[in-house]
C-alpha positions as a Markdown table, in Angstrom:
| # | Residue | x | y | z |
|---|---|---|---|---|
| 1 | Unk | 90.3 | 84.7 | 86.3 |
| 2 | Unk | 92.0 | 84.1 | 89.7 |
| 3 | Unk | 92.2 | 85.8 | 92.8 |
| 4 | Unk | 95.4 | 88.0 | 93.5 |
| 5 | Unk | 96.3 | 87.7 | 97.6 |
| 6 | Unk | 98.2 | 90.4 | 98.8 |
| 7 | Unk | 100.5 | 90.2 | 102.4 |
| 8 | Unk | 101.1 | 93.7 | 103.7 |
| 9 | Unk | 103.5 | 94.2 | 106.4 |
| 10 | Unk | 103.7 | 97.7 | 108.4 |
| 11 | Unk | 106.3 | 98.3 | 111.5 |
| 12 | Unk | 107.7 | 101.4 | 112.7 |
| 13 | Unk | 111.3 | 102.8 | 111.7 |
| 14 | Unk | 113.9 | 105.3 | 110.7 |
| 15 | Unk | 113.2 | 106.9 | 107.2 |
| 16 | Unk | 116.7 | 108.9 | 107.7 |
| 17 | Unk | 120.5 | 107.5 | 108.7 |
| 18 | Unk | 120.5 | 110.0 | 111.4 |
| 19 | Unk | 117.7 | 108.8 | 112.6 |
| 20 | Unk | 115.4 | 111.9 | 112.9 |
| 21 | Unk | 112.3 | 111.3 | 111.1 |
| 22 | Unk | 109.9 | 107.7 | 111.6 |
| 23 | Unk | 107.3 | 106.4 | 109.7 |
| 24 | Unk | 105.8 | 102.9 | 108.8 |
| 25 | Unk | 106.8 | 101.5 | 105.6 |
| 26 | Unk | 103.8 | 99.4 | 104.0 |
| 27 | Unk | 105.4 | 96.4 | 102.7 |
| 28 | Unk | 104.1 | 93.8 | 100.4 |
| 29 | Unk | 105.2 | 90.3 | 99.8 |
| 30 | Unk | 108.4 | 89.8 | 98.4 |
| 31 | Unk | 110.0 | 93.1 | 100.2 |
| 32 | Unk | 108.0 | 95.7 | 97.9 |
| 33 | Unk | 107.6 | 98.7 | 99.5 |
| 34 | Unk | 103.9 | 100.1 | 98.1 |
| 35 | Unk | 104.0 | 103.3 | 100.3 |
| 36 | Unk | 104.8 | 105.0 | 104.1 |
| 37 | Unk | 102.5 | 105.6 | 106.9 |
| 38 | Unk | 102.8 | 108.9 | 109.0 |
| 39 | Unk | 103.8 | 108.6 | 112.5 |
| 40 | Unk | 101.5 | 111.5 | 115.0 |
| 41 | Unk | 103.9 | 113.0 | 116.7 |
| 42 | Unk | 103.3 | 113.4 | 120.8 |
| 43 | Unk | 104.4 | 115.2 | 123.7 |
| 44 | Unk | 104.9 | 114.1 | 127.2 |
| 45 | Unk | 101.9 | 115.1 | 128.2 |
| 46 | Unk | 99.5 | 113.1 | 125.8 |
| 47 | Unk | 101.4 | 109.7 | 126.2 |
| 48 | Unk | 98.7 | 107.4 | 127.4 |
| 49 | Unk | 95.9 | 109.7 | 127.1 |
| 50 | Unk | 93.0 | 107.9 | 125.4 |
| 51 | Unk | 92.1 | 110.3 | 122.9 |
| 52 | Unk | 95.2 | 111.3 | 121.6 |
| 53 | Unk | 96.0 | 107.1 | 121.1 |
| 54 | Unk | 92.3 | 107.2 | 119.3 |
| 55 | Unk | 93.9 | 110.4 | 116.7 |
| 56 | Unk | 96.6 | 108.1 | 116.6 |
| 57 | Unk | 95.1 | 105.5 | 114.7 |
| 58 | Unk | 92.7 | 107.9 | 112.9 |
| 59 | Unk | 95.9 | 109.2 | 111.6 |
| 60 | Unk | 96.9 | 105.2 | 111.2 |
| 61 | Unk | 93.8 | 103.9 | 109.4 |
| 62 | Unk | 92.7 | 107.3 | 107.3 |
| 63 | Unk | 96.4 | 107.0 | 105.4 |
| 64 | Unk | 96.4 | 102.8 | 105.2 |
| 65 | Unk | 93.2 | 103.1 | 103.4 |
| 66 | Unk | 94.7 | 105.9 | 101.1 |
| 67 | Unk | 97.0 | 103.3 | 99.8 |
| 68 | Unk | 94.4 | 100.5 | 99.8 |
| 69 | Unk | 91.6 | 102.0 | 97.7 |
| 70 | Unk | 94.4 | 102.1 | 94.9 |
| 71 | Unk | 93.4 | 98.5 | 94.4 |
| 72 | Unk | 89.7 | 98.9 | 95.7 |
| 73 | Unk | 87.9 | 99.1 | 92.1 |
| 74 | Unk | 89.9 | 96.3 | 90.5 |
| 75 | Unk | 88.6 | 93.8 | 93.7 |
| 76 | Unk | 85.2 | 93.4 | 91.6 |
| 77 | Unk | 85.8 | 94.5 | 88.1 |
| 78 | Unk | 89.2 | 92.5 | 88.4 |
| 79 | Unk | 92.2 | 93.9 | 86.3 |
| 80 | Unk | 94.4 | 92.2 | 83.7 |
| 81 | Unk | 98.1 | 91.9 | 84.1 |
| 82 | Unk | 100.7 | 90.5 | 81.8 |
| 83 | Unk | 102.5 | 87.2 | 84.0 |
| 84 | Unk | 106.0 | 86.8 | 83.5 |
| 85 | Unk | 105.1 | 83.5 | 81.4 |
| 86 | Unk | 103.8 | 86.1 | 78.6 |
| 87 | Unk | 100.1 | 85.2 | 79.3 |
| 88 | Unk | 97.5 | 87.9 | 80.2 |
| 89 | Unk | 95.8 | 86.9 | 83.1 |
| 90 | Unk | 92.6 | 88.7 | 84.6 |
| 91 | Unk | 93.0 | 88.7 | 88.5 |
| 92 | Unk | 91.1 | 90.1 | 91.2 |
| 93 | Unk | 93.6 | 91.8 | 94.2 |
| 94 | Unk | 92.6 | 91.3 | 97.5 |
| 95 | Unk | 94.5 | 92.1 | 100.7 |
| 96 | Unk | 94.5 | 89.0 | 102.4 |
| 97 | Unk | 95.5 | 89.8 | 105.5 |
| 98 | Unk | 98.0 | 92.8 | 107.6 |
| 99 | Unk | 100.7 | 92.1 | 109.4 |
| 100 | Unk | 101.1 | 95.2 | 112.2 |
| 101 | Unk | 102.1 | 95.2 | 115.3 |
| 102 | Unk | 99.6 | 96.3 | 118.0 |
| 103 | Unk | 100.7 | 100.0 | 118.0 |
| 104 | Unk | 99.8 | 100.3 | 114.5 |
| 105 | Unk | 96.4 | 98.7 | 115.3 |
């Protein structure tokens, strides 16, 4: 059995050419996207204001963990996989670490 690490990457963008809808695509190592985070959407007068940045990363952290706990029961029980050797391997996902930058922390 080995431990599987898991790189996610999350940044802001256009979901649409035209450029009228944004979101954060979850990324994992390797360029896979797993999923898309909503973006709150503001108006002038809640930019800055502390508790509409707070729903912000409600919104942020409520849907990252949505996508996360698809993984969360295999992190102890472990999982086995089929390796492109052939060989069935157990492994045991984790997410080693997020790469965001600080507006989607």
């Amino acid at each position: 059995a080995s431990p599987f690490f898991i790189i996610l990457y999350a940044d802001k963008t256009r979901l649409s050419l035209f450029g009228t809808e944004k979101g954060y695509p979850i990324l994992a190592r390797g360029g896979c996207l797993i999923g898309w985070l909503p973006i709150a959407q503001e108006d002038a007068g809640n930019t800055g204001k502390k508790d509409f940045m707070n729903a912000k990363r409600t919104v942020w952290h409520t849907a990252f963990y949505e996508i996360v706990k698809s993984i969360e029961q295999y992190t102890e029980s472990g999982t086995t996989v089929i390796c492109g050797d052939k060989i069935e391997r157990q492994i045991f996902p984790r997410v080693l670490f997020l790469s965001a930058n600080y507006e989607e922390q």
